[in-house]
C-alpha positions in Angstrom: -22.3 4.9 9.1 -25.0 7.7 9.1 -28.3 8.0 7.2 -30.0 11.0 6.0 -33.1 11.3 4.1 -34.6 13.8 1.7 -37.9 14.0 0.4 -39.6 12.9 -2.8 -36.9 11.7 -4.9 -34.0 10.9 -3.2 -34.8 8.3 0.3 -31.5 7.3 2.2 -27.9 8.2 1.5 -25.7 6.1 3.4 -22.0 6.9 3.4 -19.1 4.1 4.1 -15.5 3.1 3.4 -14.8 0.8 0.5 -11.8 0.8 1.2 -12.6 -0.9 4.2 -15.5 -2.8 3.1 -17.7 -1.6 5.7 -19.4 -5.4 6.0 -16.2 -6.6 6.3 -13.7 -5.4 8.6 -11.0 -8.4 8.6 -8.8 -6.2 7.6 -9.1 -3.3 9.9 -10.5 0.1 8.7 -7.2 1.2 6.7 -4.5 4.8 8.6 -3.5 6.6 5.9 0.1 8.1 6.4 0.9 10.7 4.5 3.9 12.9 6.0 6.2 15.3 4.8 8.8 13.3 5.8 7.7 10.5 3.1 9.5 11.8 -0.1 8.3 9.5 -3.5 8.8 6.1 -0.7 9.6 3.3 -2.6 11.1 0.5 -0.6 9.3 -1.3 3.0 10.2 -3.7 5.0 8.6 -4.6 8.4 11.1 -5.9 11.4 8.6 -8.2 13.5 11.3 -8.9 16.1 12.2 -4.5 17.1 8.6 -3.8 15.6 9.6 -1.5 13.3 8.6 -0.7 9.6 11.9 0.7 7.1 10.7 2.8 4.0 13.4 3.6 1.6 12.8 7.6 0.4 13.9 7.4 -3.2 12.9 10.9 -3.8 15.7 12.1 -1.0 17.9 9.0 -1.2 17.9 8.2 2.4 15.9 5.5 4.7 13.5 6.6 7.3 11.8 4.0 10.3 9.8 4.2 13.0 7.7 1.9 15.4 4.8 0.1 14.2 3.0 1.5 17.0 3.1 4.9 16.0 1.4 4.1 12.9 -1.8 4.3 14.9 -1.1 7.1 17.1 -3.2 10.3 16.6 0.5 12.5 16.8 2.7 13.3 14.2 4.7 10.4 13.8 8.5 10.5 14.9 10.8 8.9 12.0 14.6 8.1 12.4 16.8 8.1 9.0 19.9 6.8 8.6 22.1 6.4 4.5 21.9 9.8 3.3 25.1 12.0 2.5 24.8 15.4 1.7 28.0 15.0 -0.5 25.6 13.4 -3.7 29.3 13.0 -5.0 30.8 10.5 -2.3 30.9 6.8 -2.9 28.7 5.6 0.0 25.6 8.5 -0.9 22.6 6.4 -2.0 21.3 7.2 -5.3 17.4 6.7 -5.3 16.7 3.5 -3.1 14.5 1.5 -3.9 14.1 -2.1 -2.0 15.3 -2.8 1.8 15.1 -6.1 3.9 15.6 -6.7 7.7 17.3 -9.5 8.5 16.9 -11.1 12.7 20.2 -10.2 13.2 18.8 -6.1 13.1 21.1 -5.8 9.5 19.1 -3.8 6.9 20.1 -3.8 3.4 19.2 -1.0 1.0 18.9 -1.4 -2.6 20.4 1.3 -4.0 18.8 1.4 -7.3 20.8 4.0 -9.7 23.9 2.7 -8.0 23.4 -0.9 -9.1 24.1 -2.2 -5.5 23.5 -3.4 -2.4 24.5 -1.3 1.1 24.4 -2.5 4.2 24.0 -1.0 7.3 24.7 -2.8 10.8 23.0 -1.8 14.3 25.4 0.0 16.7 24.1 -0.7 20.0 26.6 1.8 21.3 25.4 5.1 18.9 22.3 3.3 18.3 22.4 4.2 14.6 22.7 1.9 11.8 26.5 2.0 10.7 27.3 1.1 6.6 29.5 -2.1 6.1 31.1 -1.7 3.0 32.3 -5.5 3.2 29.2 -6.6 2.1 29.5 -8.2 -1.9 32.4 -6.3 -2.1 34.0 -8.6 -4.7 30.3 -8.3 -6.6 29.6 -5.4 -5.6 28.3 -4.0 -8.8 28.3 -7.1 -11.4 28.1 -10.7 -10.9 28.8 -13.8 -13.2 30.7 -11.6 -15.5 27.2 -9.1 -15.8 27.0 -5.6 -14.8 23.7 -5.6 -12.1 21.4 -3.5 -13.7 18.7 -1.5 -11.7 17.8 -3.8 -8.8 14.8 -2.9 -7.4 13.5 -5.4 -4.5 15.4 -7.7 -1.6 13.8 -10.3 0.4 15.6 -12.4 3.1 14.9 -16.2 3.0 13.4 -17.8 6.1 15.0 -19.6 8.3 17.1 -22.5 8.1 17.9 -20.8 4.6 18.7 -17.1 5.7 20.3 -15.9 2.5 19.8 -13.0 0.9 18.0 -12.1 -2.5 18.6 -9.2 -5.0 16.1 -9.1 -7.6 18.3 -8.2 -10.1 15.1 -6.3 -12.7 17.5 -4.8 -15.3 18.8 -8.7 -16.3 15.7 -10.6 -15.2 17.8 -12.4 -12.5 17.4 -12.9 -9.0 21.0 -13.2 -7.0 21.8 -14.4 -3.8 24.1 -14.1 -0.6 24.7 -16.3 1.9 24.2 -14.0 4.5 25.7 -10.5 5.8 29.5 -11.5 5.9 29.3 -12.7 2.1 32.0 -10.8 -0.4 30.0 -12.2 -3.5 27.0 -13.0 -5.4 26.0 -15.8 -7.3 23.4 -16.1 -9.5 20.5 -18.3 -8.4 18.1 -18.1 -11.5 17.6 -16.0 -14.5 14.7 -16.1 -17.1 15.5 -14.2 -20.4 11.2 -14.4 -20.6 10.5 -12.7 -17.7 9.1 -8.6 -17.5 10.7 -6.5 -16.2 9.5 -7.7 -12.3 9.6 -5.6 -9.7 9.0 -7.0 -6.5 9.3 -10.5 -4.9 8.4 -12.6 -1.5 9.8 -15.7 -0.1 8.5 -17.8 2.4 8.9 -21.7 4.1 7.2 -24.5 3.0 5.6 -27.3 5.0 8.8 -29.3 3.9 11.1 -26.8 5.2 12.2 -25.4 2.0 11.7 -21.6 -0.1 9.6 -21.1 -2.5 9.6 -17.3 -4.3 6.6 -15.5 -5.6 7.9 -13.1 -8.4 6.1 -10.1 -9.2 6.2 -10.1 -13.3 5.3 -6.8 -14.0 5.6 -6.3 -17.9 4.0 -9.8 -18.4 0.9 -8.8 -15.9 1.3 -12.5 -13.9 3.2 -13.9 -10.8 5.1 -16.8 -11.1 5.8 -19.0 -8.2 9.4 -21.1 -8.1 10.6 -23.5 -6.0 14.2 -24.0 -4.2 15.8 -24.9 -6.9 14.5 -22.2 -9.1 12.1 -24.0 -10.7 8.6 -22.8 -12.0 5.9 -24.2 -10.0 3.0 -21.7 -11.6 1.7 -19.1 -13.2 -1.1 -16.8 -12.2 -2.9 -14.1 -13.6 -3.0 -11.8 -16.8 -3.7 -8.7 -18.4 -7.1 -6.9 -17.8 -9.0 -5.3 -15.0 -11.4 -7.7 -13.5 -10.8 -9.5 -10.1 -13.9 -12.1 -9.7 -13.9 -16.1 -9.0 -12.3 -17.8 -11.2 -10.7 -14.7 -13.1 -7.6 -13.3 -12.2 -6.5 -10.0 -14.1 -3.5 -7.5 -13.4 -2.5 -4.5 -15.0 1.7 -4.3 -14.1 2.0 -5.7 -11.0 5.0 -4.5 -9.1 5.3 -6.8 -5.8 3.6 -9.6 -3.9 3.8 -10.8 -0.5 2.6 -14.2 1.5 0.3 -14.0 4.8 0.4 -16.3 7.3 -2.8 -17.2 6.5 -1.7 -18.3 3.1 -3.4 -15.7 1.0 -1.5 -13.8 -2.0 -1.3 -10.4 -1.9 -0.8 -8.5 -4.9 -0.1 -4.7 -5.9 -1.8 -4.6 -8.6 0.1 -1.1 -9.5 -1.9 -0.1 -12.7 -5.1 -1.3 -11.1 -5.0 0.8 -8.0 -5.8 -1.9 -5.7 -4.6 -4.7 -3.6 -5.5 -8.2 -4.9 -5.8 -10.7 -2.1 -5.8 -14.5 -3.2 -6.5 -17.9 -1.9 -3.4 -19.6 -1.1 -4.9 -21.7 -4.4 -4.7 -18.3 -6.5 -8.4 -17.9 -7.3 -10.0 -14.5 -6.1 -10.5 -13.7 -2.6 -11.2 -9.9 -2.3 -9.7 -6.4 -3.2 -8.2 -4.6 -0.8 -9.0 -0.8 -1.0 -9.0 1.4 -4.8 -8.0 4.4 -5.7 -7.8 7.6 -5.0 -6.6 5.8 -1.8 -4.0 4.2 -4.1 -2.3 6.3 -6.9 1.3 3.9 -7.7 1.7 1.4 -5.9 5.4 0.1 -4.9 5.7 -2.3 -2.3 3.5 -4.1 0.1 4.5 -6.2 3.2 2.3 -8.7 5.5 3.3 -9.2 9.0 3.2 -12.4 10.9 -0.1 -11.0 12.0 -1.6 -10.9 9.0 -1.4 -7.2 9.0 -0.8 -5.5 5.7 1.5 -2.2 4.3 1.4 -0.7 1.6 3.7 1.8 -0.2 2.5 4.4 -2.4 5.2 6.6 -4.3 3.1 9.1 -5.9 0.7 9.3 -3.1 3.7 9.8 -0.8 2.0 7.6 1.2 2.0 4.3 4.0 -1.5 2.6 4.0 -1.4 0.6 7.1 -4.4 -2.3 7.8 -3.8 -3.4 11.4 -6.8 -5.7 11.9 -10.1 -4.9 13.2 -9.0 -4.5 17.1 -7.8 -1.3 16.2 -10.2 1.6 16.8 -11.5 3.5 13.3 -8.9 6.3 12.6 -11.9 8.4 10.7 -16.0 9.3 11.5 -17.7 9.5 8.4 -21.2 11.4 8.6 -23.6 13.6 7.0 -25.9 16.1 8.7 -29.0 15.9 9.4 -29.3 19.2 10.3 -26.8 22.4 10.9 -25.9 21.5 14.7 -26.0 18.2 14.0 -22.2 16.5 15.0 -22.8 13.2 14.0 -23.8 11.1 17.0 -26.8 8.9 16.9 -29.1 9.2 17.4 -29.5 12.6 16.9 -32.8 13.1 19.2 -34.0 16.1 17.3 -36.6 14.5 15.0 -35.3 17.0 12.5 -34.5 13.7 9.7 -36.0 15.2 6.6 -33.7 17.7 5.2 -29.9 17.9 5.5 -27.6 21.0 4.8 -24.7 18.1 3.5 -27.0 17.0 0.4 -27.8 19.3 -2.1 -29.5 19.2 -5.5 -29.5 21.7 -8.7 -30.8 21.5 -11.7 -27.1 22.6 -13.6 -23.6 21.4 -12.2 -23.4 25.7 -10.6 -21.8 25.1 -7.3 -18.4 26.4 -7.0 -16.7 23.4 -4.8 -14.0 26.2 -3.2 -16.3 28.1 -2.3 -19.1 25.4 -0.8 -15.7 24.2 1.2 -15.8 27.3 3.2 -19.4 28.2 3.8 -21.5 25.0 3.0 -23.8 23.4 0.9 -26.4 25.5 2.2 -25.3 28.6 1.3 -27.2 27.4 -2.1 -30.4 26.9 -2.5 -31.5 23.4 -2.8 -33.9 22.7 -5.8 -36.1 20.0 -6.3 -35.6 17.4 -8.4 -37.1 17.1 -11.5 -38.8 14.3 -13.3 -37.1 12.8 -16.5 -34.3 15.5 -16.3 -30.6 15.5 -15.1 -30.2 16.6 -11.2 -26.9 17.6 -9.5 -26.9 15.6 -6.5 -23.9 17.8 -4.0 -22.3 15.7 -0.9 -20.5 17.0 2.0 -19.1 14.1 4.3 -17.9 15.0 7.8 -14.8 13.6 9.4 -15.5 13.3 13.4 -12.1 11.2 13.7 -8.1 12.0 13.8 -7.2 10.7 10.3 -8.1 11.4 6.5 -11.2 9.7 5.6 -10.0 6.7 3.3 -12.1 5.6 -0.2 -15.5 6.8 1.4 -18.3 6.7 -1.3 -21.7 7.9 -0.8 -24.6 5.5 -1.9 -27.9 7.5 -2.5 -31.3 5.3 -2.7 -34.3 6.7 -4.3 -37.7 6.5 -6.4 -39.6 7.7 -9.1 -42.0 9.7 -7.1 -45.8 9.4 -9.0 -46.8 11.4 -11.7 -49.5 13.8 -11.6 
């Protein structure tokens, strides 16, 4: 964090992450991912035992994964595909994934969305690629109980001793399930006529050794928690905008996922934010806005407590990896025009900065203030009683894009006369 002062009207600006929360960094300060390679991602999964993280591309019907490590590393990150076929016409090419799950036998299974099925695709320690295994629900493949599957869109392997495997099955408002990867078939385990539309879904172990499912239901702004046997347990949340004790509000939710801490955590898609709950469902805290979120899709915690989170139109990963991990980004503003950011500065030069900039009429041309400054205008003072332009440049010292970074300027009426 940096300080810079100006005189008369305007006393501090301070700049910091809210994405981060800058007083609190339980989370870790956010790495924002945002790669070519990342085309509309739709799908994640995280694979605790190989540490890796799978993201279905939906935009170029393939998967891509890399190490969980490399999320942090200041070089380009090196990705590893496997599932797409340049022949869009064969029957094995993946038509716009758009949910995977790692089982801990290294078997990931792909939603294929448009196809209305599930692939999936085997480790082959000898190629060490993933291989397709077209045995998998092949008597199901594409309907089940006598109902065509219609647009599935998230998976989710049940913890151990229970190990199946469940296809939220969005089109019917059904979740199926498999009892593991040599399954032929799926059978239905619950459908809800009432529910909307849900996207996204988390299972987990209870204390007594059995499931229970947090559902995502996205048209009906809630999530709805069932037990083993399919049963409702509750119902959380509702339409509006506001996340603050004792109110709950989501605008289309399209996943959820369980920490180990036994906090909630909700993309709140239409919200632009991350809703983190008590395990009791009242407010904890947000977890980063937009512009650093755009559409939320999916969103995984680790058994670290570690959170991901897909973002289709940013084409982006948002990774929180705890506060051990070293800020990816510097935020500062100058002091002065050889000032670098680091403090203290030494020069005694703290009352006027070339990054903060004030005009009497919005007149600066931002593409051109890119390339040569703020101070290539001249900075007028403010006036009493009148609308000023307050102009901010912020500074990156650090690898990675600067994430949600707001400026916070502090002032006073100067005296009159």
């Amino acid at each position: 964090m940096r300080l810079s002062r100006l005189p008369f009207v305007l006393i501090c600006l301070a700049v910091c992450a809210t994405g981060t929360r800058a007083q609190n960094l339980e989370y870790g300060p956010p790495y924002l991912i945002r790669e070519n390679a990342l085309n509309i991602p739709t799908g994640l999964a995280i694979d605790p035992a190989q540490e890796r993280v799978f993201i279905t591309n939906s935009g170029n019907h393939r998967v891509l994964y890399t190490r969980i490590s490399d999320l942090t590393s200041s070089t380009t990150i090196s990705w590893q595909e496997f599932g797409y076929l340049a022949d869009r016409s064969a029957p094995d090419a993946l038509k716009e994934p758009q949910g995977v799950a790692v089982d801990s036998s290294n078997n990931v299974y792909v939603v294929d969305t448009y196809n209305n099925q599930v692939r999936l695709y085997r480790w082959n320690a000898t190629s060490s690629s993933f291989i397709y295994d077209a045995t998998f629900a092949s008597m199901t493949r594409t309907s089940a109980a006598g109902k065509d599957i219609r647009l599935p869109r998230d998976i989710a392997i049940g913890p151990a001793p229970d190990n199946r495997i469940y296809l939220l099955d969005s089109g019917n408002n059904r979740i199926l399930v498999a009892d593991g990867p040599d399954d032929s078939s799926w059978d239905v385990w619950k459908e809800d006529a009432n529910w909307g539309n849900p996207y996204g879904m988390d299972i987990v172990a209870r204390i007594d050794g059995n499931i229970t499912l947090y559902l995502a239901n996205t048209d009906k702004h809630n999530i709805i928690q069932l037990d083993a046997a399919g049963n409702v347990l509750r119902t959380f949340g509702h339409f509006g905008t506001r996340t603050v004790a004792g109110v709950v509000e989501f605008r289309s939710p399209r996943d959820v996922a369980l920490g180990r801490d036994g906090r909630i955590y909700v993309a709140d898609t239409y919200n632009h934010r991350v809703v983190v709950l008590n395990n009791d469902a009242t407010f904890y805290r947000n977890l980063g806005v937009a512009s650093m979120y755009s559409l939320i899709q999916k969103i995984e915690v680790d058994t670290q407590n570690h959170v991901y989170v897909i973002d289709s139109d940013n084409r982006s990963l948002i990774y929180f990896p705890g506060p051990s991990i070293p800020k990816p980004y510097d935020a500062y503003v100058r002091d002065y025009i050889e000032d670098l950011g680091v403090e203290p500065s030494g020069t005694g030069l703290r009352l006027s900065s070339p990054d903060i900039l004030v005009r009497h009429n919005p007149d600066v041309d931002l593409s051109i203030a890119r390339t040569t400054g703020l101070s290539s205008y001249a900075f007028q003072s403010p006036r009493y009683n009148e609308n000023n332009y307050i102009y901010i440049a912020v500074r990156n010292r650090g690898t990675r894009i600067i994430n949600n970074v707001k400026a916070n300027i502090f002032g006073r009426i100067p005296p009159r006369g």
